[in-house]
BALOBA-1460 file (C-alpha; in Angstrom, 3 decimals):
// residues 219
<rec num="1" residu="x" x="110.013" y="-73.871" z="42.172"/>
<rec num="2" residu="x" x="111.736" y="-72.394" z="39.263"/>
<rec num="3" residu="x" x="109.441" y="-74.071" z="37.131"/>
<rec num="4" residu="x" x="106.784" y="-72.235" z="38.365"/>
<rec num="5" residu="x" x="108.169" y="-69.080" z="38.523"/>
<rec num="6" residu="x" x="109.202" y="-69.823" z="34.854"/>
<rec num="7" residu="x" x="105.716" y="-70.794" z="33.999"/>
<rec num="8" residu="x" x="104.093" y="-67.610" z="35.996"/>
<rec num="9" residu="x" x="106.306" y="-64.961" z="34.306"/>
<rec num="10" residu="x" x="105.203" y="-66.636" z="30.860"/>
<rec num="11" residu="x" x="101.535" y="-65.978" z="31.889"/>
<rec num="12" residu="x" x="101.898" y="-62.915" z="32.829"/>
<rec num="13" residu="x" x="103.697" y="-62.006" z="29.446"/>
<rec num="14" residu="x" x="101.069" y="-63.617" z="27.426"/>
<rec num="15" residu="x" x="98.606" y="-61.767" z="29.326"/>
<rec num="16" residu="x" x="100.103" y="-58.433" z="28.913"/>
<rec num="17" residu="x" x="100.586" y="-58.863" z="24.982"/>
<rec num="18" residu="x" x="96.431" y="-59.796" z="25.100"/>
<rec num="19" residu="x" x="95.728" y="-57.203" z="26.474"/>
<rec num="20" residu="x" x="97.688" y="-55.100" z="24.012"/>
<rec num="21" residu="x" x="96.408" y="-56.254" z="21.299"/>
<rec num="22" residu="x" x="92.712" y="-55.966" z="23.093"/>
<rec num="23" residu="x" x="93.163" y="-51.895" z="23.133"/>
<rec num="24" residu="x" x="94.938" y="-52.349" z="19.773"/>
<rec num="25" residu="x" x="91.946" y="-53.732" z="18.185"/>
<rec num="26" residu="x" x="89.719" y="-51.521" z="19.965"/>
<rec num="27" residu="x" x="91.833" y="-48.380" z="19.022"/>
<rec num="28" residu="x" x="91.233" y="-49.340" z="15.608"/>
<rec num="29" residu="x" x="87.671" y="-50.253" z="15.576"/>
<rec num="30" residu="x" x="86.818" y="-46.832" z="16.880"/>
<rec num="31" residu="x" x="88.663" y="-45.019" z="14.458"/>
<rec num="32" residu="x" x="87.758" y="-46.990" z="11.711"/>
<rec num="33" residu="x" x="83.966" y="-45.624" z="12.979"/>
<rec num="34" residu="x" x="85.096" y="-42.238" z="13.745"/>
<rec num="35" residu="x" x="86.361" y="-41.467" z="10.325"/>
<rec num="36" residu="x" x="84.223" y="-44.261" z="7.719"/>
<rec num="37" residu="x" x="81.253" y="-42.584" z="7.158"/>
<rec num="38" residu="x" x="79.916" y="-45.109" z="5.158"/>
<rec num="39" residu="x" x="80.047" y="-47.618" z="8.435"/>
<rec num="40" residu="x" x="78.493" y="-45.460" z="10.855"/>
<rec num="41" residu="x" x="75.677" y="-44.839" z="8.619"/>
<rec num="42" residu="x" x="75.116" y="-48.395" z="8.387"/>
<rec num="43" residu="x" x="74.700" y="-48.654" z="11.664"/>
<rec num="44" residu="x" x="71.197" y="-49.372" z="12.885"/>
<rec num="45" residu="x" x="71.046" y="-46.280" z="15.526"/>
<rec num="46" residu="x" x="72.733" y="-43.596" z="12.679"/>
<rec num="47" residu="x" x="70.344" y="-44.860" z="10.015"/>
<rec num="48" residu="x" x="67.297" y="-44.574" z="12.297"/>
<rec num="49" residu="x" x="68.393" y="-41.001" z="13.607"/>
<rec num="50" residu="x" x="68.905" y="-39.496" z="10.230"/>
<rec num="51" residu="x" x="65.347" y="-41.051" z="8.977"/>
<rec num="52" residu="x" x="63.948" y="-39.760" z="12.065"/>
<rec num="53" residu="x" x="65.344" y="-36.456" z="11.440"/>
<rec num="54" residu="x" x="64.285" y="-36.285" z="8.190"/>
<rec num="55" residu="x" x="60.301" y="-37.509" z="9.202"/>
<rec num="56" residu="x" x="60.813" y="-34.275" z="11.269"/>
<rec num="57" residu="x" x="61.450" y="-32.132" z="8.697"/>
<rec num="58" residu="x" x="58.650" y="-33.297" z="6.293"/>
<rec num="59" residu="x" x="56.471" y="-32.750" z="9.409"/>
<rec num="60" residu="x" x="57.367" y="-29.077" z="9.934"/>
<rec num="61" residu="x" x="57.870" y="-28.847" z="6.231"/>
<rec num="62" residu="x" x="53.666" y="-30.607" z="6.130"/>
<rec num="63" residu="x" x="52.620" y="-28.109" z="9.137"/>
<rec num="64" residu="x" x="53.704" y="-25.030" z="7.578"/>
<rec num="65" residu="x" x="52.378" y="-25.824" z="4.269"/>
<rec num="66" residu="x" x="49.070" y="-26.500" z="5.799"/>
<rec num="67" residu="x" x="48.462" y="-23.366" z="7.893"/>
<rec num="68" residu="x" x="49.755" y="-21.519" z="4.740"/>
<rec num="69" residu="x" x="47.066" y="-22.545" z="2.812"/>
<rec num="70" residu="x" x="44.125" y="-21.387" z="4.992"/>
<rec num="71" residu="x" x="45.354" y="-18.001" z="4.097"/>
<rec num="72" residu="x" x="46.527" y="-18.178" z="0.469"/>
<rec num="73" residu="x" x="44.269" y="-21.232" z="-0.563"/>
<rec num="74" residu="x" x="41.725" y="-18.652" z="-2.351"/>
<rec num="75" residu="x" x="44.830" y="-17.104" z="-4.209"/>
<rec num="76" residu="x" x="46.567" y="-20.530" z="-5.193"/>
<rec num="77" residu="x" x="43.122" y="-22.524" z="-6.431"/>
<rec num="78" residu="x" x="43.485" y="-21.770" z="-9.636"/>
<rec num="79" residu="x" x="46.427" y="-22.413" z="-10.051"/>
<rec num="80" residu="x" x="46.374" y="-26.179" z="-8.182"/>
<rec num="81" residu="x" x="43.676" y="-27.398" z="-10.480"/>
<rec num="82" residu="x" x="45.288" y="-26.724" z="-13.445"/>
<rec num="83" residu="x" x="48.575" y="-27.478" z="-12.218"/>
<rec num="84" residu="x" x="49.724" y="-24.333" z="-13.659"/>
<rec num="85" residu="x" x="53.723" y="-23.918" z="-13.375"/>
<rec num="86" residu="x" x="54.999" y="-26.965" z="-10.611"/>
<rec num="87" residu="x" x="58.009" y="-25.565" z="-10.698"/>
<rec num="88" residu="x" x="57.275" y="-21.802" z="-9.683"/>
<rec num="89" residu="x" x="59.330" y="-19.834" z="-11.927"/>
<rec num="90" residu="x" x="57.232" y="-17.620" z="-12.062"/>
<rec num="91" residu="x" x="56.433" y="-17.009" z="-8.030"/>
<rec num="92" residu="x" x="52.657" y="-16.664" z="-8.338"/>
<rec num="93" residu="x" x="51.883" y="-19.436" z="-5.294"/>
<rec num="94" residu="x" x="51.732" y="-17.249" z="-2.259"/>
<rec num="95" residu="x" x="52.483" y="-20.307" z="0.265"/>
<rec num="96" residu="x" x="55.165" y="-19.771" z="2.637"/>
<rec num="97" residu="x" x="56.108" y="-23.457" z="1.582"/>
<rec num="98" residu="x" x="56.241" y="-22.686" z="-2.385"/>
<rec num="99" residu="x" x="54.750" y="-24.370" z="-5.392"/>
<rec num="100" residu="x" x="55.138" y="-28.138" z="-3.117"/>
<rec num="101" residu="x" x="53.748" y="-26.797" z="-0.382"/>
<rec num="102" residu="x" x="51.172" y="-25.528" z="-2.346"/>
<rec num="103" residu="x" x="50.281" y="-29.274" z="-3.867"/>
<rec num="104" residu="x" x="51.115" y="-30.975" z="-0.534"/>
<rec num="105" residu="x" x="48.254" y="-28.546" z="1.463"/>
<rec num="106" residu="x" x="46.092" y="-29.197" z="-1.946"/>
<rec num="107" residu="x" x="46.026" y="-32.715" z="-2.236"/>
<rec num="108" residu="x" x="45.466" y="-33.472" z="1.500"/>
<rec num="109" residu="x" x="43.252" y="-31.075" z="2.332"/>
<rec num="110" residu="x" x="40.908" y="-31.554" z="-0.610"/>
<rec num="111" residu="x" x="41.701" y="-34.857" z="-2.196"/>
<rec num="112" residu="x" x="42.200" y="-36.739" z="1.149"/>
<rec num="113" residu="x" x="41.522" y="-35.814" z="4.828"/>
<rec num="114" residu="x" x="40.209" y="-32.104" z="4.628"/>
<rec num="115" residu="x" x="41.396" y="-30.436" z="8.181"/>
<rec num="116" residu="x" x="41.337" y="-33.791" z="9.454"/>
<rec num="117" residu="x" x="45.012" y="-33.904" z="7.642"/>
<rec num="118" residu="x" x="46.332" y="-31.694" z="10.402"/>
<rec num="119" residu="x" x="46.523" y="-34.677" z="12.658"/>
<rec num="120" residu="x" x="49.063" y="-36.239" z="10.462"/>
<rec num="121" residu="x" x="52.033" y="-34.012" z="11.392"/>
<rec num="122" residu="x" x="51.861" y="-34.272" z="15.364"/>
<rec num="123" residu="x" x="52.343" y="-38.495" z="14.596"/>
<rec num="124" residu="x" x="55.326" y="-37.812" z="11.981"/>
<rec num="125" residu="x" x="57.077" y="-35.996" z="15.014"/>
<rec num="126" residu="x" x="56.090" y="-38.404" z="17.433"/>
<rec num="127" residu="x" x="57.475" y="-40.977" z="14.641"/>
<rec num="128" residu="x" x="60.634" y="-38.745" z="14.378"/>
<rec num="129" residu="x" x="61.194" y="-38.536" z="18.338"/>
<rec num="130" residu="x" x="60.760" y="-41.932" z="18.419"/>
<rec num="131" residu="x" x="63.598" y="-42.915" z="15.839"/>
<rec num="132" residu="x" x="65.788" y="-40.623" z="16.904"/>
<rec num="133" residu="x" x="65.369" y="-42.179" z="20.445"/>
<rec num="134" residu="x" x="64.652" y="-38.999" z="22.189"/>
<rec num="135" residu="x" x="61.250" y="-40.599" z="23.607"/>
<rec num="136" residu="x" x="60.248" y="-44.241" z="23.818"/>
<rec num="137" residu="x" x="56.652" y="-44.677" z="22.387"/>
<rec num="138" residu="x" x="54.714" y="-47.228" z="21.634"/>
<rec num="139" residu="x" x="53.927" y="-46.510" z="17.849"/>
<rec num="140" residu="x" x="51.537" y="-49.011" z="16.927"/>
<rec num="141" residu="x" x="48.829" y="-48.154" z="19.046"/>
<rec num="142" residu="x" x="49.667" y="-44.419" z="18.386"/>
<rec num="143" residu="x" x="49.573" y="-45.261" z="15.067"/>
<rec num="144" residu="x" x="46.368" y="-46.633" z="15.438"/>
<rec num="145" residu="x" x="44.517" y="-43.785" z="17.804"/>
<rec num="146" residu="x" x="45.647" y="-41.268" z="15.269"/>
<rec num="147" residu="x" x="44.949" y="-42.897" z="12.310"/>
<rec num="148" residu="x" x="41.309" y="-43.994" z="13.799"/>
<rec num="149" residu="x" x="40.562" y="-39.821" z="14.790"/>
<rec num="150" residu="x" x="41.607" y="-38.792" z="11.104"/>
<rec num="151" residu="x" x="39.151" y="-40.765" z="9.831"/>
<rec num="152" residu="x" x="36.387" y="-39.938" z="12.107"/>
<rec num="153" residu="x" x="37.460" y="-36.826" z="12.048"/>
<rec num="154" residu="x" x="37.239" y="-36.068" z="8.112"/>
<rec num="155" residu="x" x="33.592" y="-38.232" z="8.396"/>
<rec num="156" residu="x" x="32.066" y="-35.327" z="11.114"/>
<rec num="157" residu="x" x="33.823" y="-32.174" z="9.632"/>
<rec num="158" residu="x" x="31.982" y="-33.310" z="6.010"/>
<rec num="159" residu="x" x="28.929" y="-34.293" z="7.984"/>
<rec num="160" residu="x" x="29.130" y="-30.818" z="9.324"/>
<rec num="161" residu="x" x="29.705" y="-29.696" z="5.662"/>
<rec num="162" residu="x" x="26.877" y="-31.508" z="4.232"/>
<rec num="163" residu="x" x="24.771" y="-29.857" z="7.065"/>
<rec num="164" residu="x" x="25.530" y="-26.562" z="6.520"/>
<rec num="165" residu="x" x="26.206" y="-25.734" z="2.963"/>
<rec num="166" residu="x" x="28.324" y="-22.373" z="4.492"/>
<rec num="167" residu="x" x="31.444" y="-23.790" z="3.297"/>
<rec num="168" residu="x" x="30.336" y="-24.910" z="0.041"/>
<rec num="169" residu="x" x="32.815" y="-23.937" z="-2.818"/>
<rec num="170" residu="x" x="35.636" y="-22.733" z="-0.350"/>
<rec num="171" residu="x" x="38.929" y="-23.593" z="-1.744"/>
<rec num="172" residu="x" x="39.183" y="-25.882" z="1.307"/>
<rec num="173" residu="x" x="37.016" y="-29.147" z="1.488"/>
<rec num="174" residu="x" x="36.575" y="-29.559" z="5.204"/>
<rec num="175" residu="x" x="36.349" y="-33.293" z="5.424"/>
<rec num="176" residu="x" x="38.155" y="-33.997" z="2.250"/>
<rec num="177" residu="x" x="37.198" y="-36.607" z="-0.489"/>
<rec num="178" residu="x" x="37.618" y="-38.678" z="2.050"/>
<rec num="179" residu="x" x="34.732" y="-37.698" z="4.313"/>
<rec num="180" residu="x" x="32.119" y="-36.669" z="1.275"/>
<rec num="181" residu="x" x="32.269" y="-40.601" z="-0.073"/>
<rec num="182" residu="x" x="32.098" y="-41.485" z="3.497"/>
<rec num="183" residu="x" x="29.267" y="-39.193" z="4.267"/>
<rec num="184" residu="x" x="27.409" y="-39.927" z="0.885"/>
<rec num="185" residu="x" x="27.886" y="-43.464" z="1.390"/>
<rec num="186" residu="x" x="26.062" y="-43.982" z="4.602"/>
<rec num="187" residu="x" x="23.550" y="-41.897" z="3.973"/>
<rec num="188" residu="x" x="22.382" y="-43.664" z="1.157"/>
<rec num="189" residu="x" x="22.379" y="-46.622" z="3.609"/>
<rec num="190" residu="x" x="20.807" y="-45.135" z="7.040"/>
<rec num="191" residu="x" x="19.793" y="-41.751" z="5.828"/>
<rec num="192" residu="x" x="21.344" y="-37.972" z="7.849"/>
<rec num="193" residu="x" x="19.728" y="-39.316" z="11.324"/>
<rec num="194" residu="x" x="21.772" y="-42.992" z="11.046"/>
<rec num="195" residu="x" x="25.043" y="-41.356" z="9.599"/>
<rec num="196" residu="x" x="24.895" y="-38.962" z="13.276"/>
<rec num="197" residu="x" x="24.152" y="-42.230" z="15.006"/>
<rec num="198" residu="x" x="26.931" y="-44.006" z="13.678"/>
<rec num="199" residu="x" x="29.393" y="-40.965" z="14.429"/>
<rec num="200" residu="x" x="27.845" y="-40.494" z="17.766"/>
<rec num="201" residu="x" x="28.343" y="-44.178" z="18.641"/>
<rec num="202" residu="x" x="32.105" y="-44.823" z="17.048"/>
<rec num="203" residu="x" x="33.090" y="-41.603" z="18.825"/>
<rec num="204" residu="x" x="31.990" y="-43.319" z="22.663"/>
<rec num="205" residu="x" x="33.990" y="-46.674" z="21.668"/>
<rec num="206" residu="x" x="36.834" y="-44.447" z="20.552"/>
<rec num="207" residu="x" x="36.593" y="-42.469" z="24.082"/>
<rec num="208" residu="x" x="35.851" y="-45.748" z="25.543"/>
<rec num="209" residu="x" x="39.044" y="-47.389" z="24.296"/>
<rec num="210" residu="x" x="41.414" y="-44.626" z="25.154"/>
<rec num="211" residu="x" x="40.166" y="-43.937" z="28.648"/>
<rec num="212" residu="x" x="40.070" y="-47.646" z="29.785"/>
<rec num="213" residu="x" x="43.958" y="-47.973" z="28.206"/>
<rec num="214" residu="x" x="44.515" y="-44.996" z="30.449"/>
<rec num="215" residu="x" x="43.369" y="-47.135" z="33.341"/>
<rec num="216" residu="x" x="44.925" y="-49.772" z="32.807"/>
<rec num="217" residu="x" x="47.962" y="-48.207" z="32.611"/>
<rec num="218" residu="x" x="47.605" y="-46.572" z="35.568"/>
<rec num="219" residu="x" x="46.951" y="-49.213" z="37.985"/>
């Protein structure tokens, strides 16, 4: 009897000091986290909410720069194609966004995507949400059905260019370099009527795609 009163009073001891040194351990972890910067940013959820919050930023950053231009595009030209003063030191770009706005709006809505390129900054945020965990979305396939109407997108708008010649020399390319090589390219192969076919057509499987996903997910 002794002995096992002996032998319970040990356990309970040795259970006690475990559990001390359980909340010791624990104590210290979390302040180690709490003050080491350098460890919570290597963390996998830290990391991914500061990229996410920076994708944000160059979102709002590509949105503003974007509607900027459609206003001070005709006033900024000039100064784009040269790449007169980068650095703005002399304040003669008129984009709320500055000099890099000014090149960012440039280069993607002329050298790339035309208007098409506004598409781009709804997926960054949807990107950013996503890493910062403030919506779960599946980014792949978003990834996909954006990228997918961008493209079609800057095809039709310099279609619609190449139509009607309203537009031509504005300081904004509707469909982008993009589109006109697009455009120019299948019309050499089909001619005007086979490049509306072929938009016509890839914009019903597009439809197609997203409203039987839609079903599917619904039933």
């Amino acid at each position: 009897m002794t002995f096992f009163l002996n032998w319970k009073m040990a356990n309970h001891k040795t259970k006690s000091k475990n559990k001390k040194n359980n909340k010791y351990a624990a104590a210290q972890k979390e302040k180690l986290s709490a003050s080491d910067f350098f460890i919570g940013f290597g963390k996998w959820e830290t990391f991914s909410f500061c990229v996410g919050l920076l994708i944000g930023i160059a979102a709002l950053f590509m949105l503003g720069a974007f509607v900027s231009y459609l206003f001070t595009g005709a006033a900024d030209y000039s100064l784009l194609e040269n790449h007169t003063d980068p650095m703005n030191e002399g304040l003669r770009y008129k984009n709320v966004c500055g000099s890099w706005g000014a090149f960012v709006a440039f280069f993607f809505l002329n050298d790339l995507f035309g208007l098409a390129s506004f598409i781009i900054p709804p997926y960054l945020v949807i990107l950013a949400l996503r890493m910062m965990r403030i919506y779960k979305f599946t980014l792949v396939r978003k990834f996909i059905l954006f990228t997918v109407l961008m493209l079609w997108t800057s095809v039709f708008l310099a279609a619609f260019a190449d139509l009607f010649p309203y537009f031509e020399g504005s300081f904004v390319k509707l469909g982008g370099n993009h589109g006109i090589q697009v455009v120019n390219f299948i019309t050499q192969l089909v001619g005007t009527q086979g490049l509306l076919a072929v938009l016509a057509i890839t914009a019903v499987l597009y439809l197609i795609y997203v409203s039987t996903k839609r079903l599917i997910k619904n039933v």
